[in-house]
C-alpha positions as CSV (number, residue, x, y, z in Angstrom):
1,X,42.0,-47.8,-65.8
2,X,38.4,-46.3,-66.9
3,X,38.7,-43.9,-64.9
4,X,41.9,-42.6,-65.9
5,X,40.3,-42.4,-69.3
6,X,37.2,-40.8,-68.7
7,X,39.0,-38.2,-66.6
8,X,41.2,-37.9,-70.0
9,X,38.3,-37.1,-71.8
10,X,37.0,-34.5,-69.5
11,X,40.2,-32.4,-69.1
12,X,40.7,-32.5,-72.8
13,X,37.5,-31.4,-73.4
14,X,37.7,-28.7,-71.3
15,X,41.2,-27.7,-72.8
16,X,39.6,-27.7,-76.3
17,X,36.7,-25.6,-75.0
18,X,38.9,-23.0,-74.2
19,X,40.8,-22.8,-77.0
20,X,37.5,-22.5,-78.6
21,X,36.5,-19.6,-75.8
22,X,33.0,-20.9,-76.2
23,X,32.8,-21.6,-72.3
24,X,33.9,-24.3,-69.6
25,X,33.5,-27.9,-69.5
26,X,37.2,-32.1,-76.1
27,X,38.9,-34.4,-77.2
28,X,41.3,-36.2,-79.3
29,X,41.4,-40.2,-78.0
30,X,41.5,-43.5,-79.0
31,X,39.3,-46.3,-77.9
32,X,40.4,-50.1,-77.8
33,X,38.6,-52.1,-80.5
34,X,34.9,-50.6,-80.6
35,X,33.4,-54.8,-79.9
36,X,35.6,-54.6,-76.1
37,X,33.2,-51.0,-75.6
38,X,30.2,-51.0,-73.5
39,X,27.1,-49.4,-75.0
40,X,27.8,-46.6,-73.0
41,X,31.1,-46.5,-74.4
42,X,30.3,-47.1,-77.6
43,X,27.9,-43.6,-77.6
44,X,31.0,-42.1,-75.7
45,X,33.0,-42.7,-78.6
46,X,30.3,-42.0,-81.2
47,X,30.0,-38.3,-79.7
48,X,33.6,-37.7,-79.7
49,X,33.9,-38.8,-83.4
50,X,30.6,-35.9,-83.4
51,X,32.8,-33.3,-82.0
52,X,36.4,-33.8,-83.4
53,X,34.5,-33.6,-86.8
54,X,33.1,-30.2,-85.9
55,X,35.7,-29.0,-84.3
56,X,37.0,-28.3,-88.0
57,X,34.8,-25.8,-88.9
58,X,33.1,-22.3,-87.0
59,X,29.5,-23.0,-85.8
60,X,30.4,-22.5,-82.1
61,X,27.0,-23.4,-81.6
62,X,27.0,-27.1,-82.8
63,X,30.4,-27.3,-81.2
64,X,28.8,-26.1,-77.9
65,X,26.5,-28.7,-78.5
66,X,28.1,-31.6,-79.9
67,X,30.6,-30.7,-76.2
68,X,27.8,-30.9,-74.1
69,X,26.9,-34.3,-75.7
70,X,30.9,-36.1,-75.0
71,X,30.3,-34.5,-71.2
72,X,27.2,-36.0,-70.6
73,X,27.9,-38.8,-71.9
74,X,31.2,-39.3,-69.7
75,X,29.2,-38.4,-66.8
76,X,26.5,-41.6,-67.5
77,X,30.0,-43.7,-68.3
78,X,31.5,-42.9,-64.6
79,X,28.2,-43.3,-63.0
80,X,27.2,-46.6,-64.5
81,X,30.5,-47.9,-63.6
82,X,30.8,-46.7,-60.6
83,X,33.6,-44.0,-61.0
84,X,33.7,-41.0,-59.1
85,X,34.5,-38.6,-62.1
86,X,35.2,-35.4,-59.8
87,X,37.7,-37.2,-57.9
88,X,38.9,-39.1,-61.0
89,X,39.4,-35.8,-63.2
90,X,41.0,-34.3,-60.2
91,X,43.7,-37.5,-59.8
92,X,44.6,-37.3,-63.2
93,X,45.1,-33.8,-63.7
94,X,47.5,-33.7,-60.3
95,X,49.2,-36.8,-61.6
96,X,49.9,-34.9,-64.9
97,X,51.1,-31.7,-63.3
98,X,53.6,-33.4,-61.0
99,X,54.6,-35.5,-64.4
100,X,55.4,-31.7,-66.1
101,X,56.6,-30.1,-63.2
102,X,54.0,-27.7,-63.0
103,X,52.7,-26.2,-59.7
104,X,48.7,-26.2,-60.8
105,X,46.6,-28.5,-58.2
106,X,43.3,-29.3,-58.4
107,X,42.2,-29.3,-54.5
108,X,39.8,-31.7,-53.3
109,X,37.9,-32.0,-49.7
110,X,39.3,-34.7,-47.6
């Protein structure tokens, strides 16, 4: 489900961010082939490829950047398609946490 997957992105993102300590919001993921990808996906993936290729090296700066970029870009992906990403980020991290037997929740409004 694209949802599923942009909420993916967004939670790893976030996770890389902090590893980095260089603020909130990164991602390691794989695409079906690159012709099945809207254009919007196709940019999606194009950013990721942006960061994970930074990621390697120190310039928290372009990282912070290049971060910025694979969120926004998720953001314009859930909104052309329809996808609530707040609730879908929020799905998939509670789904994961009852998979690991964790106790973390991410609490939504009914």
């Amino acid at each position: 489900m694209l949802a599923d997957e942009i909420a993916d992105v967004v939670i790893c993102l976030d996770l890389f961010l902090m590893t980095k300590k260089i603020g909130p919001a990164a991602p390691t993921m794989m695409f079906v082939n690159g012709d099945t990808l809207t254009a919007n996906g196709r940019k999606l993936f194009s950013a990721v490829a942006r960061l994970d290729t930074l990621a390697q090296f120190d310039d928290l700066g372009e990282i912070w950047k290049a971060a910025t970029d694979v969120h926004s870009r998720c953001l314009t992906l859930a909104a052309t398609e329809g996808i609530d990403l707040t609730v879908a980020v929020a799905k998939k991290f509670n789904e994961t946490t009852r998979k690991m037997g964790l106790t973390t929740f991410i609490h939504l409004p009914d």
